[in-house]
C-alpha positions as a Markdown table, in Angstrom:
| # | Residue | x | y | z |
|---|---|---|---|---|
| 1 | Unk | 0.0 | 0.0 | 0.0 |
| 2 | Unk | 2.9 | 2.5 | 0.1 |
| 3 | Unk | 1.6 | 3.9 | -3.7 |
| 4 | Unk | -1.9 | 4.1 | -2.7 |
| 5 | Unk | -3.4 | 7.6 | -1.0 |
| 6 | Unk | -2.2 | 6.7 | 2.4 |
| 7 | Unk | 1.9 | 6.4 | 1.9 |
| 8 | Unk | 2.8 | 7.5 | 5.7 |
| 9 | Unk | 3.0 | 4.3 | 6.9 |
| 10 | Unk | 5.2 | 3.3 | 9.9 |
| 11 | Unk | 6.8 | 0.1 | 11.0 |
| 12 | Unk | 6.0 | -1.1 | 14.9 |
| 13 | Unk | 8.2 | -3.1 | 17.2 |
| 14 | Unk | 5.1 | -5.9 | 17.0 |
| 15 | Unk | 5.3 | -6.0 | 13.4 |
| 16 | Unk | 2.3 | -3.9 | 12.9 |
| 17 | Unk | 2.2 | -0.8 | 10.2 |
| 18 | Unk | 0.4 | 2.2 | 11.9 |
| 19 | Unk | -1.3 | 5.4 | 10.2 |
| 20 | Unk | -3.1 | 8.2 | 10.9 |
| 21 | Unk | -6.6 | 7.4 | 11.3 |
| 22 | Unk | -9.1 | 8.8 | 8.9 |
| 23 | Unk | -12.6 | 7.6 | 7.8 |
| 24 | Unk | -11.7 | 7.6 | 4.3 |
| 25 | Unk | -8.3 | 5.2 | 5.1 |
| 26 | Unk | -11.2 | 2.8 | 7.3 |
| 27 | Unk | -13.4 | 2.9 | 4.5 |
| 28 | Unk | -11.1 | 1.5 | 2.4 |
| 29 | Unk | -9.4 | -1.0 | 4.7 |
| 30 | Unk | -13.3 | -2.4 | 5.1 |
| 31 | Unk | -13.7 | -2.5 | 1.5 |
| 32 | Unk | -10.5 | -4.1 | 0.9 |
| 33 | Unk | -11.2 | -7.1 | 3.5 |
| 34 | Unk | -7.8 | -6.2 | 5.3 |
| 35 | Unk | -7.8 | -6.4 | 9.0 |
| 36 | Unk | -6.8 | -3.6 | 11.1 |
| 37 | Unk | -7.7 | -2.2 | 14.6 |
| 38 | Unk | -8.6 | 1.3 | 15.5 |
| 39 | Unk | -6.0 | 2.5 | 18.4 |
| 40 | Unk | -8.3 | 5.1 | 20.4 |
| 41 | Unk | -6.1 | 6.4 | 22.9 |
| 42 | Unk | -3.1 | 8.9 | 22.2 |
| 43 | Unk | 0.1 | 7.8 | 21.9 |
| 44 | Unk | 1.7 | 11.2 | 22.4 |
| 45 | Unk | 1.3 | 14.7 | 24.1 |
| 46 | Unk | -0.4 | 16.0 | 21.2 |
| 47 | Unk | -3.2 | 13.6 | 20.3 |
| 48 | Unk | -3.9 | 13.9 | 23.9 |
| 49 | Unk | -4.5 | 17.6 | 23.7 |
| 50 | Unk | -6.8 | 17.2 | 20.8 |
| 51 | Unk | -8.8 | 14.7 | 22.9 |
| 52 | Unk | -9.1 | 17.0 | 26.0 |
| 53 | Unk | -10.4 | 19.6 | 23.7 |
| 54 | Unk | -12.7 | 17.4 | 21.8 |
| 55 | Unk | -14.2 | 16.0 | 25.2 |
| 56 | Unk | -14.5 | 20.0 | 25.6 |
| 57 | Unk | -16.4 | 20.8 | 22.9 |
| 58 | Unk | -18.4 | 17.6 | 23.8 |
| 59 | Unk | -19.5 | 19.0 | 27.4 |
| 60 | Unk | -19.9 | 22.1 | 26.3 |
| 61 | Unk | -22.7 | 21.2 | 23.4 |
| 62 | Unk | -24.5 | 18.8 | 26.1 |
| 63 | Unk | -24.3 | 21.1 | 28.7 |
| 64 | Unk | -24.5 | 24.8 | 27.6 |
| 65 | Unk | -25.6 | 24.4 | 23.3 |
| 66 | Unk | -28.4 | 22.4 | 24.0 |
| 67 | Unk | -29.9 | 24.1 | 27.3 |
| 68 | Unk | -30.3 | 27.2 | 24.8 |
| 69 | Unk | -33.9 | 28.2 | 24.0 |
| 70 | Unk | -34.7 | 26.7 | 20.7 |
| 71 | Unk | -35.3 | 30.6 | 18.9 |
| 72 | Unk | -32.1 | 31.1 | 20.5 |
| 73 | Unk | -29.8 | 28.3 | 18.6 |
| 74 | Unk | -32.0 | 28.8 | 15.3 |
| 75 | Unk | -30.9 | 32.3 | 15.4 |
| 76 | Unk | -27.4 | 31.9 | 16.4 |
| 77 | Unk | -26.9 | 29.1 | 13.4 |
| 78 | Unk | -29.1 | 31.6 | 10.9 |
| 79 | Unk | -26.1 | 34.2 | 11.3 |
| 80 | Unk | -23.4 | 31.9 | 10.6 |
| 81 | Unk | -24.8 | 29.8 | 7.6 |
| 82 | Unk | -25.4 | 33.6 | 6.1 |
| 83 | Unk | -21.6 | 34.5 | 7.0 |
| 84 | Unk | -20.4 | 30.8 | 6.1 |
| 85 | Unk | -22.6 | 31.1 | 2.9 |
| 86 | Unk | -20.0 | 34.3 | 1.6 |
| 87 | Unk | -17.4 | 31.5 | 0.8 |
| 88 | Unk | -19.8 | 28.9 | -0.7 |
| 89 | Unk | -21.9 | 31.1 | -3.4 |
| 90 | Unk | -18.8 | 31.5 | -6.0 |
| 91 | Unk | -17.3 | 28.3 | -6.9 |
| 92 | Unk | -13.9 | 30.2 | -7.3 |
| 93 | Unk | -13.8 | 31.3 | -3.6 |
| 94 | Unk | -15.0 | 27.6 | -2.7 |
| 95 | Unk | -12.3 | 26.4 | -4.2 |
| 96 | Unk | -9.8 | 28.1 | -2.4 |
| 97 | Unk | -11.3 | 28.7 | 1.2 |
| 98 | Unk | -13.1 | 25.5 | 1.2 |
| 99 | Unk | -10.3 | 23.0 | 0.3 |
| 100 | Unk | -10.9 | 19.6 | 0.6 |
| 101 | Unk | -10.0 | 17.5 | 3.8 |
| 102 | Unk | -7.0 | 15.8 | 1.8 |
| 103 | Unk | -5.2 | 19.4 | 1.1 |
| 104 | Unk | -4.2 | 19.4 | 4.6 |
| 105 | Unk | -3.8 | 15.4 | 5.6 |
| 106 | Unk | -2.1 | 14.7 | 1.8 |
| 107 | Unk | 1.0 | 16.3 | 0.8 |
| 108 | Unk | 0.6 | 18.8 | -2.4 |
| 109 | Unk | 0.4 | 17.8 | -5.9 |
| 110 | Unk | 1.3 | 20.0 | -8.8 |
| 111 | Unk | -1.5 | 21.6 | -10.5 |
| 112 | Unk | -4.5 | 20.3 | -7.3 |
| 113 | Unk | -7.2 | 22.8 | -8.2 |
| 114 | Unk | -7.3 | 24.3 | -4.8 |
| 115 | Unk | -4.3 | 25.6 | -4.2 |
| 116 | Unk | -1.8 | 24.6 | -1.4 |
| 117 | Unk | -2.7 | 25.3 | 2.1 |
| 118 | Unk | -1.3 | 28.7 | 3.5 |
| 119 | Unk | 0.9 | 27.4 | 6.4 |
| 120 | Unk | 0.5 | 28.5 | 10.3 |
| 121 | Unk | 1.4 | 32.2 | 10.5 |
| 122 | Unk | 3.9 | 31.9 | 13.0 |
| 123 | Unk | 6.1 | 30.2 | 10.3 |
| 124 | Unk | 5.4 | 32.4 | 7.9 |
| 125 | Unk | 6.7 | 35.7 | 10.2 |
| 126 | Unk | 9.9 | 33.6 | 11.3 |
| 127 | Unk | 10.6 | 32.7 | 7.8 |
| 128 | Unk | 10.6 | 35.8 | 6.7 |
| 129 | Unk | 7.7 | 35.8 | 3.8 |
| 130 | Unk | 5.5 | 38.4 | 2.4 |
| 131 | Unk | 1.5 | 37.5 | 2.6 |
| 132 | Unk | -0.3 | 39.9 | 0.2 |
| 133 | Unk | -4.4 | 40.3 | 0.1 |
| 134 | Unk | -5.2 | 41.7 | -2.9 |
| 135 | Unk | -9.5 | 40.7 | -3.1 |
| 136 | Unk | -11.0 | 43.3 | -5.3 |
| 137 | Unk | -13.6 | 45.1 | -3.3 |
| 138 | Unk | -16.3 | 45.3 | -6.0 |
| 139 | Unk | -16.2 | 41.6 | -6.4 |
| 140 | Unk | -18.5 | 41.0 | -3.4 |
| 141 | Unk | -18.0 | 43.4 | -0.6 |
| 142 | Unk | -18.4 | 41.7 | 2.8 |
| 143 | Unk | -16.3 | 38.7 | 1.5 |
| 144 | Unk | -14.0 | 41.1 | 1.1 |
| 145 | Unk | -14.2 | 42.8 | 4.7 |
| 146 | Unk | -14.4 | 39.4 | 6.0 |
| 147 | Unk | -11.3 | 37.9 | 4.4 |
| 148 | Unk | -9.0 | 40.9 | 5.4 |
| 149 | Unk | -10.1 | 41.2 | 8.7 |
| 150 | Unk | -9.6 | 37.3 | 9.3 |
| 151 | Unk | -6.0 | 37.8 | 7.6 |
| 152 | Unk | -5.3 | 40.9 | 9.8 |
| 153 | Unk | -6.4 | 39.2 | 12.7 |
| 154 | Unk | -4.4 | 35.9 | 12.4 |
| 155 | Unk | -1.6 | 38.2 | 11.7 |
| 156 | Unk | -2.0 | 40.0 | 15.0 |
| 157 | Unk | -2.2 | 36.7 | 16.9 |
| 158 | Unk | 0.9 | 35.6 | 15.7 |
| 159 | Unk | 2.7 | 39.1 | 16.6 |
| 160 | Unk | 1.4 | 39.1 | 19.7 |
| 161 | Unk | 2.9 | 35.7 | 20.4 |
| 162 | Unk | 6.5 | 36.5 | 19.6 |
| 163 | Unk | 6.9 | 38.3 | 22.3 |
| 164 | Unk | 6.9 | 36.0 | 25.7 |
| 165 | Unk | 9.6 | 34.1 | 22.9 |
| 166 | Unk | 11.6 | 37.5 | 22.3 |
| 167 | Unk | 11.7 | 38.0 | 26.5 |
| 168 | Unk | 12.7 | 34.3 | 26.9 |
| 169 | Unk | 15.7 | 34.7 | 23.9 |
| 170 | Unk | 16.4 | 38.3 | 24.1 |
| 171 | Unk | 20.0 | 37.3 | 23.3 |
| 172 | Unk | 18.8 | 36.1 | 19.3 |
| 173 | Unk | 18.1 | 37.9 | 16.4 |
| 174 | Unk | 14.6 | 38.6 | 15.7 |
| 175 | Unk | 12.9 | 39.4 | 12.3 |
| 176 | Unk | 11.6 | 42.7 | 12.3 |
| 177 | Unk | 8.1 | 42.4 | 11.1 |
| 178 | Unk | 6.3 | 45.2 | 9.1 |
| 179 | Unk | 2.4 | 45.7 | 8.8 |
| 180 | Unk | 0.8 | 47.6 | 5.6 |
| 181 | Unk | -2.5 | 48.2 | 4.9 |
| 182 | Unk | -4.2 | 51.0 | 2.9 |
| 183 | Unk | -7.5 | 51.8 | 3.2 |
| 184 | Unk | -7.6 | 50.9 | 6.7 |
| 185 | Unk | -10.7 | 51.8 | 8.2 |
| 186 | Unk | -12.9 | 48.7 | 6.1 |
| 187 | Unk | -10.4 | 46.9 | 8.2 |
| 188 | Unk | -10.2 | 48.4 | 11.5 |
| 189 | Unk | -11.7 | 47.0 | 14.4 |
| 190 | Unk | -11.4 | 47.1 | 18.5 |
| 191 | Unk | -12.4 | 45.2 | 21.3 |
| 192 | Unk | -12.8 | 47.6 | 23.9 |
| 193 | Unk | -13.0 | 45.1 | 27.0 |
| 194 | Unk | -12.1 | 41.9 | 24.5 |
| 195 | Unk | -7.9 | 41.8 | 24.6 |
| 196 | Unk | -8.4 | 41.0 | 20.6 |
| 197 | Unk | -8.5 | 44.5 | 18.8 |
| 198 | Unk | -5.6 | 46.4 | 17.0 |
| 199 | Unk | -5.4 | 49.0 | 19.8 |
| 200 | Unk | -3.6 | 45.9 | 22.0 |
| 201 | Unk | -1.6 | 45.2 | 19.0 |
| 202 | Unk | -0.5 | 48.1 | 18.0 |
| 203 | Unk | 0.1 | 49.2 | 21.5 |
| 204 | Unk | 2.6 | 46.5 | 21.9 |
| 205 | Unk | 4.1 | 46.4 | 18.4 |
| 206 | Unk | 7.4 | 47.6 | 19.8 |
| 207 | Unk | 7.7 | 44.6 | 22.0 |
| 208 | Unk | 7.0 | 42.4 | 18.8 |
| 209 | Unk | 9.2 | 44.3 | 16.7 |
| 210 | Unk | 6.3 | 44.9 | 14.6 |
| 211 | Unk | 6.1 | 48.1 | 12.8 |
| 212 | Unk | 2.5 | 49.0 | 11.8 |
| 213 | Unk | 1.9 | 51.6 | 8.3 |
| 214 | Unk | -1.7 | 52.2 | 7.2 |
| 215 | Unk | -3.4 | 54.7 | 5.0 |
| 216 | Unk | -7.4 | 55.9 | 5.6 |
| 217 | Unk | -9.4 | 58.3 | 4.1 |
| 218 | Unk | -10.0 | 60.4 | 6.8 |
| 219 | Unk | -10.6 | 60.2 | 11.0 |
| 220 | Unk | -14.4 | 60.3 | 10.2 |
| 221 | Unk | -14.0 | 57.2 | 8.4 |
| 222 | Unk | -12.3 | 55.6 | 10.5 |
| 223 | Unk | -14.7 | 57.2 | 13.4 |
| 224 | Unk | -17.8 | 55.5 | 11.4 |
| 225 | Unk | -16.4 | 52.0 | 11.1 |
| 226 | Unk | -15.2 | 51.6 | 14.7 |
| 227 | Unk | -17.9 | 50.7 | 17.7 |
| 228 | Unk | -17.8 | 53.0 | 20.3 |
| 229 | Unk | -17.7 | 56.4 | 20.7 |
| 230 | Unk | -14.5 | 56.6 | 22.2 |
| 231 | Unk | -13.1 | 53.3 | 20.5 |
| 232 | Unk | -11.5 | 55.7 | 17.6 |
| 233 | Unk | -9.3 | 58.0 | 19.8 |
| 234 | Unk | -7.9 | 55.0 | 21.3 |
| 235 | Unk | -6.7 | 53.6 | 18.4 |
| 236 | Unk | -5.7 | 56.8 | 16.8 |
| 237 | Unk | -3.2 | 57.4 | 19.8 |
| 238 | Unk | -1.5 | 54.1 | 19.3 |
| 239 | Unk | 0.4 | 55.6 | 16.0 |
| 240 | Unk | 3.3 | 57.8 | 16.8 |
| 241 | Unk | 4.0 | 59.3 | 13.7 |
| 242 | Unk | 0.8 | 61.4 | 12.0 |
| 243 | Unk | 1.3 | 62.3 | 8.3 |
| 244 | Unk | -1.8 | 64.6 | 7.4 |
| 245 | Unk | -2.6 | 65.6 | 3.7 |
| 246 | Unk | -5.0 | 67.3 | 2.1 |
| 247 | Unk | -8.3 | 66.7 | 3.6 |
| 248 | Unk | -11.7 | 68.4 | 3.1 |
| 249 | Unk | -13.8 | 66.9 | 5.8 |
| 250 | Unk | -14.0 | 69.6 | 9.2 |
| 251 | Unk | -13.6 | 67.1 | 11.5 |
| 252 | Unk | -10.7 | 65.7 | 10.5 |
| 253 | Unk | -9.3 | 69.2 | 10.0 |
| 254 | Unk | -9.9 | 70.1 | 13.8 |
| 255 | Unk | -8.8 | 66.8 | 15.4 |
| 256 | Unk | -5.3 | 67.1 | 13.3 |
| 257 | Unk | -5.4 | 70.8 | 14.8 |
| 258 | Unk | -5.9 | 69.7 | 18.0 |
| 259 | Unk | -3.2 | 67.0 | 17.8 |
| 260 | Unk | -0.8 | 69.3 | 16.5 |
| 261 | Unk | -1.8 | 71.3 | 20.0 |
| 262 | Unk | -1.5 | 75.1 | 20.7 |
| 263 | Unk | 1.6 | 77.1 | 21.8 |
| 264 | Unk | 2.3 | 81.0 | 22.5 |
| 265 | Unk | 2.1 | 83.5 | 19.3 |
| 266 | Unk | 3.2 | 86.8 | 19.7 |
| 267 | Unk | 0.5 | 88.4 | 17.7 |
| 268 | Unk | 0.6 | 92.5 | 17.1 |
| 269 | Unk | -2.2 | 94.8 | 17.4 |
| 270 | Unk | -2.9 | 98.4 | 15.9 |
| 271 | Unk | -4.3 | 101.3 | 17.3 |
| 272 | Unk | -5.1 | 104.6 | 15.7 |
| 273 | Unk | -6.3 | 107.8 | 17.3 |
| 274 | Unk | -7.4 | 111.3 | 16.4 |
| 275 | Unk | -7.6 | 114.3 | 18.6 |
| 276 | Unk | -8.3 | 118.0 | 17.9 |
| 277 | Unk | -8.5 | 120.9 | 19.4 |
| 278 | Unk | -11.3 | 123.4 | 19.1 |
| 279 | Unk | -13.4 | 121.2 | 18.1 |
| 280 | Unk | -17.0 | 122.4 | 16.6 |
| 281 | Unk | -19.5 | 121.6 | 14.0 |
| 282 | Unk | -19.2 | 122.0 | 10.3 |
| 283 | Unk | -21.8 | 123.9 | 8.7 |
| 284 | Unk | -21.2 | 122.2 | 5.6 |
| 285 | Unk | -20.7 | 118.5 | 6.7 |
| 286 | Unk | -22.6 | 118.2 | 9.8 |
| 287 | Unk | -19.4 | 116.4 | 11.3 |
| 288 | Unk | -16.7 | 117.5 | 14.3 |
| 289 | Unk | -13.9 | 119.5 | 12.8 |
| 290 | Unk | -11.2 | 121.5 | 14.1 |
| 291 | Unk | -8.1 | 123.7 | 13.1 |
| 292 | Unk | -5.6 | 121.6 | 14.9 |
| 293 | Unk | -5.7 | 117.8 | 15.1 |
| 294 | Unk | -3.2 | 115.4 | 15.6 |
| 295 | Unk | -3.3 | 111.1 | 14.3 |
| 296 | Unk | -1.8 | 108.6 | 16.7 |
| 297 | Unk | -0.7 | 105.4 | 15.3 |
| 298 | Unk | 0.2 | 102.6 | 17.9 |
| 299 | Unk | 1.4 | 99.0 | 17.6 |
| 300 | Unk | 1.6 | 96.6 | 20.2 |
| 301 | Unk | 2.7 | 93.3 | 20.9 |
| 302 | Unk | 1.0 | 90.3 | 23.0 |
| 303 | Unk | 1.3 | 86.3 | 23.4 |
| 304 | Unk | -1.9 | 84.0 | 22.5 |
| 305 | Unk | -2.4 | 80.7 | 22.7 |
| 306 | Unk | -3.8 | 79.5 | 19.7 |
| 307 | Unk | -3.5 | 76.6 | 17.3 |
| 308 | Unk | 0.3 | 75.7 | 15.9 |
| 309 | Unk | -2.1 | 74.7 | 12.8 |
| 310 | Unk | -5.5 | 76.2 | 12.0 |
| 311 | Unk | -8.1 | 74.0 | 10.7 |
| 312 | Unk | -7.9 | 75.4 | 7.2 |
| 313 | Unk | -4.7 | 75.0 | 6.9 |
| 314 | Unk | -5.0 | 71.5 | 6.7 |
| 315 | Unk | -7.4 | 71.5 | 3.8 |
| 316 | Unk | -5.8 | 74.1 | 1.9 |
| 317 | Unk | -2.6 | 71.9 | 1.4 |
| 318 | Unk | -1.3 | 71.6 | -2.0 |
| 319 | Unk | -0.1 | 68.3 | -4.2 |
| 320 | Unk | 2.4 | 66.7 | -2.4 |
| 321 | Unk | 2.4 | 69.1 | 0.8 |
| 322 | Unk | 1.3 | 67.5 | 3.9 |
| 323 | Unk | 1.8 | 67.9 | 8.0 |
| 324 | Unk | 3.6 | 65.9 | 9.8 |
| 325 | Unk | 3.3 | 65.0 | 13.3 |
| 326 | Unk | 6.7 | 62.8 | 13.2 |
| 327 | Unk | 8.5 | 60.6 | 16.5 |
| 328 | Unk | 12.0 | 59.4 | 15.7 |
| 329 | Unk | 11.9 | 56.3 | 18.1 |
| 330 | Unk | 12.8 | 58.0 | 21.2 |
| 331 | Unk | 11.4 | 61.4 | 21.5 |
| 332 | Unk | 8.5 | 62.7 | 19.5 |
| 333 | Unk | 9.5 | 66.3 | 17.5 |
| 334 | Unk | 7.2 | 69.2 | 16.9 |
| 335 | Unk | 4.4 | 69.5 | 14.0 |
| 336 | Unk | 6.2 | 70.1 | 10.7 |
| 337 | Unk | 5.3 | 71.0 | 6.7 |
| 338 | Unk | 6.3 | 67.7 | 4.8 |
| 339 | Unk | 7.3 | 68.3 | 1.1 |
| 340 | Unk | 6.9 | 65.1 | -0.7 |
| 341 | Unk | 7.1 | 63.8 | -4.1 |
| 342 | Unk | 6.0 | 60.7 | -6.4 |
| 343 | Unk | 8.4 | 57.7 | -6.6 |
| 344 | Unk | 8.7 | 58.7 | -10.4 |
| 345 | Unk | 10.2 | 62.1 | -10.1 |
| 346 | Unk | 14.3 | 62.4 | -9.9 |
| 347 | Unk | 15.6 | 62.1 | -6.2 |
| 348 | Unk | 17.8 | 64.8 | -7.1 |
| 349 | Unk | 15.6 | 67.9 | -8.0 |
| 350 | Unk | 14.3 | 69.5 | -4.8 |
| 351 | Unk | 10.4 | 69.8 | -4.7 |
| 352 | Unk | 10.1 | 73.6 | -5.0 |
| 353 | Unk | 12.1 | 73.2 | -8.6 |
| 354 | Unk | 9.2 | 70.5 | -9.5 |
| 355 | Unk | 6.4 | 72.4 | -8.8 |
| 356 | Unk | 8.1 | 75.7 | -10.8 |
| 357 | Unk | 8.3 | 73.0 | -13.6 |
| 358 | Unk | 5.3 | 71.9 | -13.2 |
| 359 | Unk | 5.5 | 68.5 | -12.6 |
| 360 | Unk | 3.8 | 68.8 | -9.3 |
């Protein structure tokens, strides 16, 4: 049998040949006429994990599943057959989120319709690989939600569990590990009291070594998306460094203002002032006149606190112009004008001599 589907087999000291069990493999055997005995207790540390849990699962649908209210189960198993049913409608994404059971118990042939099986993430971060969603939007929508946020998700797990293995090896070199993601806020979730939402991840990504970039629209989007009223500002303080560009929504405008904060302006004031003496009333004009009169012009000089950036300022930005509120890793520096410029355009040329070209 070592060309059939099931070549893992293993020689035992009793003259035996053991395998994995599977119903498929006992089906077969049956068919066959070949004796063979089912071995139901684990012979290692990990099958007897999977049996604890499976006992778990077992207690918990006898003794907390089916003591729910019978409205209550249909309605719990309505919402998952409608999220479940996302991956099931197209037979494209069926065949590669619904893989068949052999895809992960077979090794991988060349050219298997579904794909090879995307290995634990963990592995993936150590070994130094790229994973890349790219699930167009317009395709079907809340697949697509779904699918990134599982992805992000997974990835945060994994992050999150480098780091009791970076305290316990401090001494070994560890990956630095870098998170993109542009249009963030169809993404974005947090789990206020849960310990599962990207303002714990992000709040630890130093410990990780994890370096987090993402692009939204705007702080109202990513306001709208979030649950909580609160939920947003939370997250929003876990990024360091603020890059703020063009924007025409007001609220986004006056929270960028605000973050940027106030500081002392020495602001002047004018003063003008007109004296005369014997002073009477024109005949002619109705108004005060007088022979002599003198004009006093004063200036004068006082601090106000006001914004470092005012609202407007931040959606009156031109191409390629944005404020930046930047942190260099150890101390965070004050609100700045960024000049940037495409990838296209020549390192060399400055920005100011691109925009009098006109390339900007």
């Amino acid at each position: 049998m070592a060309d059939s589907a099931w070549p893992d087999w293993t020689d035992d000291p009793e003259g035996q040949f053991l395998h994995e069990h599977t119903p498929e493999l006992e089906t077969f055997l049956t068919e066959q006429g070949i004796a063979f005995v089912v071995e139901r207790h684990a012979r290692d540390a990990a099958w007897s994990d999977q049996r604890e849990q499976f006992e778990a699962v077992k207690r918990w649908y006898k003794h907390n599943w089916m003591r729910l209210e019978p409205r209550l189960r249909s309605s719990i198993v309505e919402g998952i057959v409608v999220f479940l049913s996302l991956f099931d409608d197209n037979p494209v994404v069926a065949r590669a989120f619904c893989p068949p059971k052999s895809a992960y118990t077979h090794p991988p042939k060349p050219g298997q319709r579904h794909g090879t099986p995307l290995p634990p993430m963990e592995q993936l971060l150590e070994a130094g690989k790229v994973i890349v969603l790219n699930f167009p939007v317009g395709l079907n929508p809340g697949l697509a939600r779904a699918l990134g946020v599982m992805v992000k998700m997974d990835f945060q797990r994994a992050v999150v569990s480098r780091i009791p293995k970076i305290a316990a090896a401090p001494r070994r070199p560890w990956r630095d590990l870098l998170f993109v993601c542009d249009e963030y806020h169809s993404f974005a979730t947090t789990g206020d009291t849960d310990p599962s939402g990207d303002e714990r991840t992000f709040a630890l990504s130093r410990q990780a070594r994890l370096i987090p970039i993402v692009a939204t629209q705007s702080i109202s989007s990513l306001r709208s998306a979030i649950q909580g009223e609160e939920s947003w500002r939370t997250l929003l303080q876990c990024f360091r460094t603020k890059i703020f560009l063009a924007s025409s929504d007001e609220f986004t405008a006056r929270i960028a203002a605000e973050l940027c904060g106030r500081a002392e302006q020495l602001k002047p004031s004018y003063q003008l002032t007109e004296a005369g003496q014997d002073a009477r009333v024109s005949l002619l004009t109705g108004r005060a006149a007088a022979h002599k009169s003198t004009v006093t012009a004063s200036k004068h000089y006082s601090f106000q606190v006001d914004y470092v950036f005012q609202p407007k300022v931040f959606s009156e930005l031109q191409n390629g112009q944005a404020i930046v509120l930047p942190y260099d890793g150890l101390n965070p520096q004050p609100p700045t004008y960024c000049y940037l410029k495409p990838h296209y355009l020549d390192v060399d040329t400055s920005y100011f001599r691109h925009v009098a070209a006109g390339a900007l």
